[in-house]
N, CA, C and O atoms as a GROMACS GRO file, in nm:
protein
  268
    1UNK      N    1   4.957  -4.998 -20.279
    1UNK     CA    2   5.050  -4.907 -20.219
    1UNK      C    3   4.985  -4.772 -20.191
    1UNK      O    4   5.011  -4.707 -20.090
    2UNK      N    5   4.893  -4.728 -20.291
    2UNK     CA    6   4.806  -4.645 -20.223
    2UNK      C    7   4.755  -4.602 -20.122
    2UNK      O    8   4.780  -4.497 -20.063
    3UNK      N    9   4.687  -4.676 -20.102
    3UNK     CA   10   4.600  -4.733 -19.994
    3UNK      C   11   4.671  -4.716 -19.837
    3UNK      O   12   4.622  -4.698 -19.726
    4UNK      N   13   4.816  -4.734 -19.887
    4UNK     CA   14   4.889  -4.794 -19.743
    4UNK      C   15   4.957  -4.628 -19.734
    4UNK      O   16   4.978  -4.590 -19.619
    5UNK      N   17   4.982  -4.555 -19.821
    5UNK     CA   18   5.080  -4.471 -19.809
    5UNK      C   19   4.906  -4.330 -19.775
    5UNK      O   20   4.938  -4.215 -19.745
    6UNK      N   21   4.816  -4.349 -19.781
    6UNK     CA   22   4.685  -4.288 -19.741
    6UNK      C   23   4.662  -4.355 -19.612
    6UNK      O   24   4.544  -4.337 -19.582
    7UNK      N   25   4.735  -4.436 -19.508
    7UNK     CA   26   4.683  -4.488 -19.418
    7UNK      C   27   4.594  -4.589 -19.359
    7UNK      O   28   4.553  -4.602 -19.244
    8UNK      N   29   4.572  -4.671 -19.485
    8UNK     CA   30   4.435  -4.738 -19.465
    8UNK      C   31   4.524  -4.939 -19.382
    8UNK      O   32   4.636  -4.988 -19.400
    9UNK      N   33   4.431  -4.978 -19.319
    9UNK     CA   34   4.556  -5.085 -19.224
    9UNK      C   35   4.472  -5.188 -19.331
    9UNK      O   36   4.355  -5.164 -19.362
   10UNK      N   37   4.561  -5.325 -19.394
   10UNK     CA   38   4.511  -5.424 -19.497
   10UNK      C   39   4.416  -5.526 -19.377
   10UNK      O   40   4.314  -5.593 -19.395
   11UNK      N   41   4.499  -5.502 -19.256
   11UNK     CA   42   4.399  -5.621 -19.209
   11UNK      C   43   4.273  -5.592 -19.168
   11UNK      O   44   4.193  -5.674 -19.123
   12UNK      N   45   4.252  -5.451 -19.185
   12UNK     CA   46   4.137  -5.389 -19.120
   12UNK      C   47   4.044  -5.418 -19.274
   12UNK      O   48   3.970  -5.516 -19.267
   13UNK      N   49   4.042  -5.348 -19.397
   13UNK     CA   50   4.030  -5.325 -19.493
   13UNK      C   51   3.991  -5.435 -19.575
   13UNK      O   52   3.888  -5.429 -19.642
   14UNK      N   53   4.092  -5.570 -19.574
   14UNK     CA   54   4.059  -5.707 -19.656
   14UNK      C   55   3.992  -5.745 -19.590
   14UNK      O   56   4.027  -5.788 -19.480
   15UNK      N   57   3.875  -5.744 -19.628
   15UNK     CA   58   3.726  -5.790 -19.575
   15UNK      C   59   3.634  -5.815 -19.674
   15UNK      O   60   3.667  -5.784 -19.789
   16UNK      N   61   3.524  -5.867 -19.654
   16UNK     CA   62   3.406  -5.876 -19.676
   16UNK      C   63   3.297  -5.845 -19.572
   16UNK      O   64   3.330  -5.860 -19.454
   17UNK      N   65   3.176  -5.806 -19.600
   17UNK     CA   66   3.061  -5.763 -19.573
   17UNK      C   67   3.011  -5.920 -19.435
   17UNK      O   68   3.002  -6.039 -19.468
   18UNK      N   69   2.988  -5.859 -19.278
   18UNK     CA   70   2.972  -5.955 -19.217
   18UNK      C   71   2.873  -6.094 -19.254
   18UNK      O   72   2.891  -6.215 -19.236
   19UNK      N   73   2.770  -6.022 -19.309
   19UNK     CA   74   2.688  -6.099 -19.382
   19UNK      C   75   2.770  -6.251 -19.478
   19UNK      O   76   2.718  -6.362 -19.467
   20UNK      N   77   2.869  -6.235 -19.548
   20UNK     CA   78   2.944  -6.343 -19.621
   20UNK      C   79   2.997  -6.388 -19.530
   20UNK      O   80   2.979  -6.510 -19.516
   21UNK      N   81   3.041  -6.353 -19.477
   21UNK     CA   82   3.116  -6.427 -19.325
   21UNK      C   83   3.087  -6.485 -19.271
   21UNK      O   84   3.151  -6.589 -19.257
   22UNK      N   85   2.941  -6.459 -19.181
   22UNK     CA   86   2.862  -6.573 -19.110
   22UNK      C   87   2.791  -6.627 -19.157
   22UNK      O   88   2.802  -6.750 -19.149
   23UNK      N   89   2.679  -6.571 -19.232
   23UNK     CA   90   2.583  -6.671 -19.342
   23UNK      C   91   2.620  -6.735 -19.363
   23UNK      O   92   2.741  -6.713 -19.348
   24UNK      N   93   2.596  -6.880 -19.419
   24UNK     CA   94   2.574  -6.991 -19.499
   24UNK      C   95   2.483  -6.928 -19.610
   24UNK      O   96   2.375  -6.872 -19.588
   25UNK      N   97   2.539  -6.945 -19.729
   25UNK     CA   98   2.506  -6.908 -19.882
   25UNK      C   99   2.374  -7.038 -19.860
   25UNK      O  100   2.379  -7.152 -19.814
   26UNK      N  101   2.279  -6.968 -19.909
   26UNK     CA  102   2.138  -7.004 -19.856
   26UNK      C  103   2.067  -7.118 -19.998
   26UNK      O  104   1.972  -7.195 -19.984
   27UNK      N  105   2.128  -7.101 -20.097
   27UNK     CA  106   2.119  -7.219 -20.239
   27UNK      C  107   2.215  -7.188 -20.307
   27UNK      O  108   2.306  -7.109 -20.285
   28UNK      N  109   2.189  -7.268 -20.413
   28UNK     CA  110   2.290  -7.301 -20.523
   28UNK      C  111   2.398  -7.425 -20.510
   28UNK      O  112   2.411  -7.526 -20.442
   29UNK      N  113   2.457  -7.370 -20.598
   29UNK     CA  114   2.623  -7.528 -20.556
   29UNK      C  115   2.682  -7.496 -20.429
   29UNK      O  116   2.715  -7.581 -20.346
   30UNK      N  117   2.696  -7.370 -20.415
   30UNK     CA  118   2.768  -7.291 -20.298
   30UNK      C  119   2.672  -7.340 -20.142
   30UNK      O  120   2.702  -7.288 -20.034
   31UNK      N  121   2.587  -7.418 -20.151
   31UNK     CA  122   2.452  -7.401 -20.049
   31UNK      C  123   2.510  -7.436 -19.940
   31UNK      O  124   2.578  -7.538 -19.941
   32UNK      N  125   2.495  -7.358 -19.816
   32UNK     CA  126   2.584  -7.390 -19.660
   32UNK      C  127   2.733  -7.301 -19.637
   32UNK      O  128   2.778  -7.271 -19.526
   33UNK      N  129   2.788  -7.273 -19.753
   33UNK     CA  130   2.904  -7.239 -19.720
   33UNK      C  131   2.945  -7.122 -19.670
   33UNK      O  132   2.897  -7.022 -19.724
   34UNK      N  133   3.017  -7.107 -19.588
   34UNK     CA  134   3.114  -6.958 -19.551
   34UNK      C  135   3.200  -6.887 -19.590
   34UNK      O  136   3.293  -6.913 -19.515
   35UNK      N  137   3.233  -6.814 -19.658
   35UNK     CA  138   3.360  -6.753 -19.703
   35UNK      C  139   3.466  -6.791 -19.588
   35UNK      O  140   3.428  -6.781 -19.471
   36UNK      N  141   3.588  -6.831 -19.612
   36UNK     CA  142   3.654  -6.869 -19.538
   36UNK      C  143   3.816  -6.736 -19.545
   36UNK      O  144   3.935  -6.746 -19.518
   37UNK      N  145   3.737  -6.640 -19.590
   37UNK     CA  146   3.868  -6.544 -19.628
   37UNK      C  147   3.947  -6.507 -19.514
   37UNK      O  148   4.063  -6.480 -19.546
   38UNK      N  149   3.911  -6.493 -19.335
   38UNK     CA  150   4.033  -6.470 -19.294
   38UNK      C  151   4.103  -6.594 -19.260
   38UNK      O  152   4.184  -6.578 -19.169
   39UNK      N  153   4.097  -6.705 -19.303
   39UNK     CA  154   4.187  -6.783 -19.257
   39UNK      C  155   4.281  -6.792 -19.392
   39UNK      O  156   4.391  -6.845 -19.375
   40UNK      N  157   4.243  -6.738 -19.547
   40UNK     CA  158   4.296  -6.762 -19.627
   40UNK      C  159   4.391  -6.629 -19.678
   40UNK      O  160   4.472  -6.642 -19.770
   41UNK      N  161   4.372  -6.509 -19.610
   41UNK     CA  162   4.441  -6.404 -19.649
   41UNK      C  163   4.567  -6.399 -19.620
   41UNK      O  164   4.635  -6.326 -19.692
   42UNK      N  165   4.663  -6.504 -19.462
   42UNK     CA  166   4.780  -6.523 -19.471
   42UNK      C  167   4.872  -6.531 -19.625
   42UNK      O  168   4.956  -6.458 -19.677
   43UNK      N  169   4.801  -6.669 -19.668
   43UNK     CA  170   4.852  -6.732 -19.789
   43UNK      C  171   4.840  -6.660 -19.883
   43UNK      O  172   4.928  -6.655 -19.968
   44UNK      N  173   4.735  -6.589 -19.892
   44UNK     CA  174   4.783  -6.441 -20.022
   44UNK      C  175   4.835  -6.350 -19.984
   44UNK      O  176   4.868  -6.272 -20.074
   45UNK      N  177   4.863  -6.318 -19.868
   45UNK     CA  178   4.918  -6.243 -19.878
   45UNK      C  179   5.094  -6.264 -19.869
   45UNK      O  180   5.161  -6.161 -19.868
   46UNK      N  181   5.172  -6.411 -19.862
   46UNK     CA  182   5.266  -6.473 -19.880
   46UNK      C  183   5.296  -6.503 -20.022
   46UNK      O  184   5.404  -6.516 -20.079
   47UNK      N  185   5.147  -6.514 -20.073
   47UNK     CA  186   5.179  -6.538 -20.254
   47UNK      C  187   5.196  -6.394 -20.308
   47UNK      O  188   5.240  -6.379 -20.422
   48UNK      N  189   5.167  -6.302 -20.241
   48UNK     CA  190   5.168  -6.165 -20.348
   48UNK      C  191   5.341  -6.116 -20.291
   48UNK      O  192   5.401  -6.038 -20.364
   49UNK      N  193   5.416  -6.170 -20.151
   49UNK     CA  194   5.548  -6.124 -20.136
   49UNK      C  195   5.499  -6.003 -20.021
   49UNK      O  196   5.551  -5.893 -20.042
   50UNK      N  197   5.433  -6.009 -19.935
   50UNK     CA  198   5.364  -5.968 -19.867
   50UNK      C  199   5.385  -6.009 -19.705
   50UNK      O  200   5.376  -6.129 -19.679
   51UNK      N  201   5.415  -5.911 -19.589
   51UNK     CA  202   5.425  -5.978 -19.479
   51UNK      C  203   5.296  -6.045 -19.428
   51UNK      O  204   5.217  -6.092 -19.509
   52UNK      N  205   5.268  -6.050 -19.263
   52UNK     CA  206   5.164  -6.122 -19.271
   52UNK      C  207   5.068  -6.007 -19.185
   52UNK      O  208   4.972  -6.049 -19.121
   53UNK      N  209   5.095  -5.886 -19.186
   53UNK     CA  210   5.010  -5.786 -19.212
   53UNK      C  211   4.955  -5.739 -19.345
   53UNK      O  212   4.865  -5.655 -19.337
   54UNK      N  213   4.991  -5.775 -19.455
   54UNK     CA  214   4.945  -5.733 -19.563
   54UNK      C  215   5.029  -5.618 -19.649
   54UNK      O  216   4.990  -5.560 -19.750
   55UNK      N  217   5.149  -5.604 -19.583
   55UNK     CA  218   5.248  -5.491 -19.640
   55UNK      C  219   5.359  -5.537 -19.722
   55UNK      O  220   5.444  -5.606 -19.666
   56UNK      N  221   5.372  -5.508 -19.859
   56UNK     CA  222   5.482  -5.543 -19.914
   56UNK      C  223   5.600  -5.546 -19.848
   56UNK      O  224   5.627  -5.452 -19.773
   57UNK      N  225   5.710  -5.672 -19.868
   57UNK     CA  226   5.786  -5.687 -19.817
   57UNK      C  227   5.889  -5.576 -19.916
   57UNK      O  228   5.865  -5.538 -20.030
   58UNK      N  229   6.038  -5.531 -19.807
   58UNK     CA  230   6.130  -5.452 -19.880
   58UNK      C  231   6.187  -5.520 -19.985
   58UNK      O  232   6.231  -5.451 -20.076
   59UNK      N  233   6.197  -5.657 -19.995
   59UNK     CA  234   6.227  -5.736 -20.128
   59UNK      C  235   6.101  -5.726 -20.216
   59UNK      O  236   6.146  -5.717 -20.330
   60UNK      N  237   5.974  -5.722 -20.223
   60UNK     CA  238   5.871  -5.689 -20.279
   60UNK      C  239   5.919  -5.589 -20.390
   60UNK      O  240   5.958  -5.598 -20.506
   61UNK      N  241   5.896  -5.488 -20.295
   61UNK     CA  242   5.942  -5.333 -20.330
   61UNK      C  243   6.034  -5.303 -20.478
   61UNK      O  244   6.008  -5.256 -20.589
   62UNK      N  245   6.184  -5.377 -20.391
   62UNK     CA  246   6.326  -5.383 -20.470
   62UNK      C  247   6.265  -5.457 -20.618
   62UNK      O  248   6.277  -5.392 -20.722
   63UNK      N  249   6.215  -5.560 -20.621
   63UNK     CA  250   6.201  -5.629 -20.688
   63UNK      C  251   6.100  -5.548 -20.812
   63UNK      O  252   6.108  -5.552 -20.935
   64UNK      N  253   5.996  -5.467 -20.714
   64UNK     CA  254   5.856  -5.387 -20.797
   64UNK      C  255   5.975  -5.240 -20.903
   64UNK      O  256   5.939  -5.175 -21.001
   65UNK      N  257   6.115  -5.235 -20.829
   65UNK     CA  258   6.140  -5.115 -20.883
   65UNK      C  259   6.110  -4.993 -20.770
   65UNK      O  260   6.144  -4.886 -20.819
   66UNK      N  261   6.070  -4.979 -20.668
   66UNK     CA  262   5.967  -4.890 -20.569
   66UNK      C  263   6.078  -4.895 -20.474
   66UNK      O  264   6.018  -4.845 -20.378
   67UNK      N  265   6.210  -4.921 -20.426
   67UNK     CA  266   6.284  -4.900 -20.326
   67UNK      C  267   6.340  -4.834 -20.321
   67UNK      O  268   6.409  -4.820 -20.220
   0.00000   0.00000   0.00000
């Protein structure tokens, strides 16, 4: 809530470094893979009560006590 009430936009912000993004993780167990975080930030952000910009919903809020 910080963050949001300082201006900062979640979809801009929930990121990682381009590098995790396009790379393929170069060894280990992980070897080949991509972070797959913007296709997965919808769903957290639906599990945290969250629209699908990343902003607490007004039931969020009510619920946090914050309305």
């Amino acid at each position: 809530l910080f963050n949001l009430r300082e201006g900062l936009d979640p979809l801009k912000e929930d990121t990682l470094p381009d590098r995790l993004l396009k790379e393929p993780i170069p060894d280990g167990p992980s070897k080949g893979m991509i972070s797959r975080l913007p296709e997965m930030l919808p769903a957290y952000y639906k599990y945290r009560g969250w629209d699908e910009k990343g902003i607490p919903t007004a039931e969020k809020l009510e619920e946090l006590g914050l309305k």
